[in-house]
KOLKOLKOL-259892 format. One record per residue (C-alpha): residue number from 1; residue in three letters; x, z, y. Coordinates in steps of 0.5 Angstrom, whole numbers. Layout:
BEGIN
vexse = NUM	lumlo = ALA	east = X	up = Z	north = Y;
...
//
This chain:
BEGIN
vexse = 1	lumlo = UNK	east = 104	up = 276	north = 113;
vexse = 2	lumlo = UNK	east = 101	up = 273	north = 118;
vexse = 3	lumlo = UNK	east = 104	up = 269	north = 124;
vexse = 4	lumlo = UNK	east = 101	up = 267	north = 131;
vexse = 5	lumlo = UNK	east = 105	up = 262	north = 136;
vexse = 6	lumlo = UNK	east = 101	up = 260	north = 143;
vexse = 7	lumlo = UNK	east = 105	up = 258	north = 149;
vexse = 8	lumlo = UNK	east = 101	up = 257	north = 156;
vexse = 9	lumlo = UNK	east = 105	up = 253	north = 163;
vexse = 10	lumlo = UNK	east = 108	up = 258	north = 168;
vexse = 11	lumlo = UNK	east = 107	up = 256	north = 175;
vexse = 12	lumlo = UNK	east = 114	up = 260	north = 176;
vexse = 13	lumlo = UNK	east = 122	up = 259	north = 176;
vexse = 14	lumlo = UNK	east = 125	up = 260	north = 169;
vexse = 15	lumlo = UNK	east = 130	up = 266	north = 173;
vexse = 16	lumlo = UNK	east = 123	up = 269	north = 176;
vexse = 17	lumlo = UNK	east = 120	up = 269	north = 170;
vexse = 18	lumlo = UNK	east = 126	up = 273	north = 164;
vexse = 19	lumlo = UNK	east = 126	up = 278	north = 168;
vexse = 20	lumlo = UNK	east = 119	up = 280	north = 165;
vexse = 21	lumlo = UNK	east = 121	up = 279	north = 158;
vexse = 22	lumlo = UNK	east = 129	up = 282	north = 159;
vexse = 23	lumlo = UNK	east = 132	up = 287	north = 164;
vexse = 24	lumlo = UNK	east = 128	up = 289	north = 169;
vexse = 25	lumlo = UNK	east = 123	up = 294	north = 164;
vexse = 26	lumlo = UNK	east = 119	up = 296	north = 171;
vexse = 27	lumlo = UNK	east = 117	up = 288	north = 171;
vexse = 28	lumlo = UNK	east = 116	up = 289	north = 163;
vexse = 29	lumlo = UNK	east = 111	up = 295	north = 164;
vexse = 30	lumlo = UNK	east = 107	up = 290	north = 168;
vexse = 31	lumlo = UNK	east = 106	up = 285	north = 163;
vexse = 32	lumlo = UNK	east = 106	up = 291	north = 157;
vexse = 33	lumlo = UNK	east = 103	up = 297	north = 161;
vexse = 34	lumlo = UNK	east = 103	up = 301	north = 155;
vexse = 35	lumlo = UNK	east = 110	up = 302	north = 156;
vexse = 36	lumlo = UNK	east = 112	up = 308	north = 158;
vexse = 37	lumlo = UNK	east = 119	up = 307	north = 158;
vexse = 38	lumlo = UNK	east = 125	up = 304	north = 154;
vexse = 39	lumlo = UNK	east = 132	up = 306	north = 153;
vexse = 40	lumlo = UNK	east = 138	up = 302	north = 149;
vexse = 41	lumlo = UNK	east = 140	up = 307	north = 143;
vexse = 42	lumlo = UNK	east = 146	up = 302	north = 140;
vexse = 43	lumlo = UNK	east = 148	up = 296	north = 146;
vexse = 44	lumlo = UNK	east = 152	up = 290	north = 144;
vexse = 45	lumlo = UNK	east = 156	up = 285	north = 148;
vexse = 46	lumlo = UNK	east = 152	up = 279	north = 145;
vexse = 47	lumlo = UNK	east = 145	up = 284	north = 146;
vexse = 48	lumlo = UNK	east = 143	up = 281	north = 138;
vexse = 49	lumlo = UNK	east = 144	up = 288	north = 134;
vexse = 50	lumlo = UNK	east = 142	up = 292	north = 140;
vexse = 51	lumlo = UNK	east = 137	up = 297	north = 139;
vexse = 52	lumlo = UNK	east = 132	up = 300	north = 144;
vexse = 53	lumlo = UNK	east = 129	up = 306	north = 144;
vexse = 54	lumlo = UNK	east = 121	up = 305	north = 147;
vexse = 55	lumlo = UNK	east = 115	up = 309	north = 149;
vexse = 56	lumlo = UNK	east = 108	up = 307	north = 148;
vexse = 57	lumlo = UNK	east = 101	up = 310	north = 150;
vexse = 58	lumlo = UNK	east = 96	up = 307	north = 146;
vexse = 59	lumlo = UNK	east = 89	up = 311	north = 147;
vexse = 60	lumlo = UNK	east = 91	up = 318	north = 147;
vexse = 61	lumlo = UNK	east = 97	up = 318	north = 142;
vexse = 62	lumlo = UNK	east = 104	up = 317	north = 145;
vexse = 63	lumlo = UNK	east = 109	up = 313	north = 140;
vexse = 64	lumlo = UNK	east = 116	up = 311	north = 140;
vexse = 65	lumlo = UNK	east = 120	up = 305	north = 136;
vexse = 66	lumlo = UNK	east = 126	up = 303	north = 135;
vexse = 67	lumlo = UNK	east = 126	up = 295	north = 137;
vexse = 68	lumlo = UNK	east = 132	up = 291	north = 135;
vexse = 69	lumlo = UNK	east = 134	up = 285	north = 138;
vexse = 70	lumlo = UNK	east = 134	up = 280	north = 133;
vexse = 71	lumlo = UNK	east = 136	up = 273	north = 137;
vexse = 72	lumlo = UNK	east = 138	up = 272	north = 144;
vexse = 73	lumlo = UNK	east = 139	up = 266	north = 148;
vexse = 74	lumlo = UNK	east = 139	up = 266	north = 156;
vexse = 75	lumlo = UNK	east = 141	up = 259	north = 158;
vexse = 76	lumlo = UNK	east = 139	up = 255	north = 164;
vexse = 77	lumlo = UNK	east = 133	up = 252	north = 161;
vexse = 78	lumlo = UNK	east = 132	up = 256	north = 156;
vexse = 79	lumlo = UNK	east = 131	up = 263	north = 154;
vexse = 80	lumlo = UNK	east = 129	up = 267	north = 149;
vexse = 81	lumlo = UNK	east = 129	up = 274	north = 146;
vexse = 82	lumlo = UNK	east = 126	up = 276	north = 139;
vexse = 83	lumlo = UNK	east = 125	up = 284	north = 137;
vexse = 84	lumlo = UNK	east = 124	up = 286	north = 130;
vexse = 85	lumlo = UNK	east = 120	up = 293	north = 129;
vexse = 86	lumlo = UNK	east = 116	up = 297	north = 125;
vexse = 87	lumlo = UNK	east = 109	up = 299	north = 127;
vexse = 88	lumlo = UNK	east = 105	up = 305	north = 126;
vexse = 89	lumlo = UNK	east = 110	up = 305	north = 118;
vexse = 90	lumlo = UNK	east = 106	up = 299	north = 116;
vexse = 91	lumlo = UNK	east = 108	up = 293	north = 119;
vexse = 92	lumlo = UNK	east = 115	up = 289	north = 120;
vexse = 93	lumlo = UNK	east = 113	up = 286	north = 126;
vexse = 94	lumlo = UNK	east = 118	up = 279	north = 129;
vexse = 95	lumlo = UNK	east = 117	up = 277	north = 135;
vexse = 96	lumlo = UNK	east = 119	up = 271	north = 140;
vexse = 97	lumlo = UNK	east = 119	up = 271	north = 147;
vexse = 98	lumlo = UNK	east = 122	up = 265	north = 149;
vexse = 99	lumlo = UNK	east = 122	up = 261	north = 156;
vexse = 100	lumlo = UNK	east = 123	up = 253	north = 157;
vexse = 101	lumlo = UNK	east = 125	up = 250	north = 163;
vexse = 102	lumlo = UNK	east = 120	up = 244	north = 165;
vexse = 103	lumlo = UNK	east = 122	up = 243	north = 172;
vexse = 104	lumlo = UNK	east = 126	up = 249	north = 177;
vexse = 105	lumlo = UNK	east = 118	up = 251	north = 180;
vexse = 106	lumlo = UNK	east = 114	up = 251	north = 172;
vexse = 107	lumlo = UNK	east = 117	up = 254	north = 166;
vexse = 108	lumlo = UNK	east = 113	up = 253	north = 158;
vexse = 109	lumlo = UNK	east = 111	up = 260	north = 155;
vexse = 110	lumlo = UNK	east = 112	up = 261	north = 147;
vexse = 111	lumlo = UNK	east = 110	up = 267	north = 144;
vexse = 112	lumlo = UNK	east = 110	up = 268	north = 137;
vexse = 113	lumlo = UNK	east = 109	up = 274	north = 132;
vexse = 114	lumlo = UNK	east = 110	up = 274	north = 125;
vexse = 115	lumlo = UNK	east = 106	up = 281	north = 123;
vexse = 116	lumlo = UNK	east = 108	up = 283	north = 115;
vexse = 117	lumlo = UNK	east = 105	up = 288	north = 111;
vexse = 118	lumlo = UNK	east = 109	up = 293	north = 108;
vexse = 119	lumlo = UNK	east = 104	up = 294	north = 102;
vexse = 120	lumlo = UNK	east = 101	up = 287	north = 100;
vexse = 121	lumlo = UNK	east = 94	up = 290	north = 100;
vexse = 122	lumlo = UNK	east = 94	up = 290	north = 107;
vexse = 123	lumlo = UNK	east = 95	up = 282	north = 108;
vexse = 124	lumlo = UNK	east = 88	up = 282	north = 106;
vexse = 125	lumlo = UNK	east = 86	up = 286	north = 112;
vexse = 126	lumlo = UNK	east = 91	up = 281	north = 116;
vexse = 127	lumlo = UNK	east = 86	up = 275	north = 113;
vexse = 128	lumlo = UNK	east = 80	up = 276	north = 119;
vexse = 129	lumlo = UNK	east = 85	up = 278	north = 124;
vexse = 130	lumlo = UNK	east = 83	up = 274	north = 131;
vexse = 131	lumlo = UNK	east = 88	up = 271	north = 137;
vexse = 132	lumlo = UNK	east = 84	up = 274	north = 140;
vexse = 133	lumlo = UNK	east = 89	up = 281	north = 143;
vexse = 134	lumlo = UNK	east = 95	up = 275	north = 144;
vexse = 135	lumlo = UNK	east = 90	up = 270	north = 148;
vexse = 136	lumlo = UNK	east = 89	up = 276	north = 152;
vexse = 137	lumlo = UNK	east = 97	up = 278	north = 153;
vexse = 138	lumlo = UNK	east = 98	up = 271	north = 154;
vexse = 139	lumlo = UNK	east = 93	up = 270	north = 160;
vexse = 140	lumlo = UNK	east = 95	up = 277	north = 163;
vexse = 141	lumlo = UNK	east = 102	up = 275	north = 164;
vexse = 142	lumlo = UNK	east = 101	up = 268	north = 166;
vexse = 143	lumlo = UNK	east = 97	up = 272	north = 171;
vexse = 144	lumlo = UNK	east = 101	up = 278	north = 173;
vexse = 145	lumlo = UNK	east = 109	up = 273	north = 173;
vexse = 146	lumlo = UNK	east = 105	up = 269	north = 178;
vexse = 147	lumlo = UNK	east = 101	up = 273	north = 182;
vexse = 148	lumlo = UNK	east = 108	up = 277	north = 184;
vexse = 149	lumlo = UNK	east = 111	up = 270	north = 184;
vexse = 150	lumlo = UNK	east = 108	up = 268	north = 189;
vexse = 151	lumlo = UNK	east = 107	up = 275	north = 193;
vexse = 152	lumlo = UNK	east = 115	up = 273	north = 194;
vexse = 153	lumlo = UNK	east = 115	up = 267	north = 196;
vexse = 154	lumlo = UNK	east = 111	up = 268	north = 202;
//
């Protein structure tokens, strides 16, 4: 198994911010843009237990999963979305999006992903693995949520 957890200071609202991460998959697609699209297959009232139906272009291969939302919280100053999947049938992956309210113009941007071999011969591998993919992500959608922040606020 293999878990990485970094947060980075958003220079926008906590409101303007979720709708990258929940909602809004046009938004979702600029911080992920190997989406292709998503779709609800099974939708909760509580949205914990939903299950979306995803696209994903990775080179030259189009993949689908099946995301489920495991935790959901969408409070005022505190948001937060964890969604569970297999990929490519190898790995059980968790991941948390969660935002945090620090002041009604900068929110807190906590990702972590757990990533868990379905053969324990590939925890091996996971050993030289880099945050190098992460940190990328990370500044892409400090990057991109900002920039379009402050595109509406002029």
């Amino acid at each position: 198994m293999k878990k990485w957890k970094k947060e980075i200071k958003l220079n926008v609202p906590i409101e303007f911010a979720w709708t990258y991460f929940y909602g809004d998959v046009e938004k979702k697609k600029k911080i992920f843009p190997k989406v292709m699209g998503e779709e609800f297959l099974e939708k909760t009232d509580q949205v914990v237990g939903s299950v979306i139906h995803q696209t994903y272009h990775n080179g030259s291969l189009t993949e689908q999963y099946e995301i489920t939302i495991q935790k959901y919280t969408n409070e005022p100053n505190n948001k937060m979305i964890q969604e569970s999947f297999i990929l490519n049938d190898r790995f059980r992956m968790t991941i948390d999006y969660e935002l945090q309210m620090i002041d009604d113009t900068t929110t807190k941007f906590i990702y972590t992903s757990i990533n868990k071999p379905k053969n324990p011969l590939l925890s091996l591998f996971q050993l030289f693995g880099s945050d190098e993919v992460v940190v990328n992500f990370m500044n892409r959608t400090k990057d991109t949520i900002e920039t379009a922040y402050q595109t509406t606020a002029n």
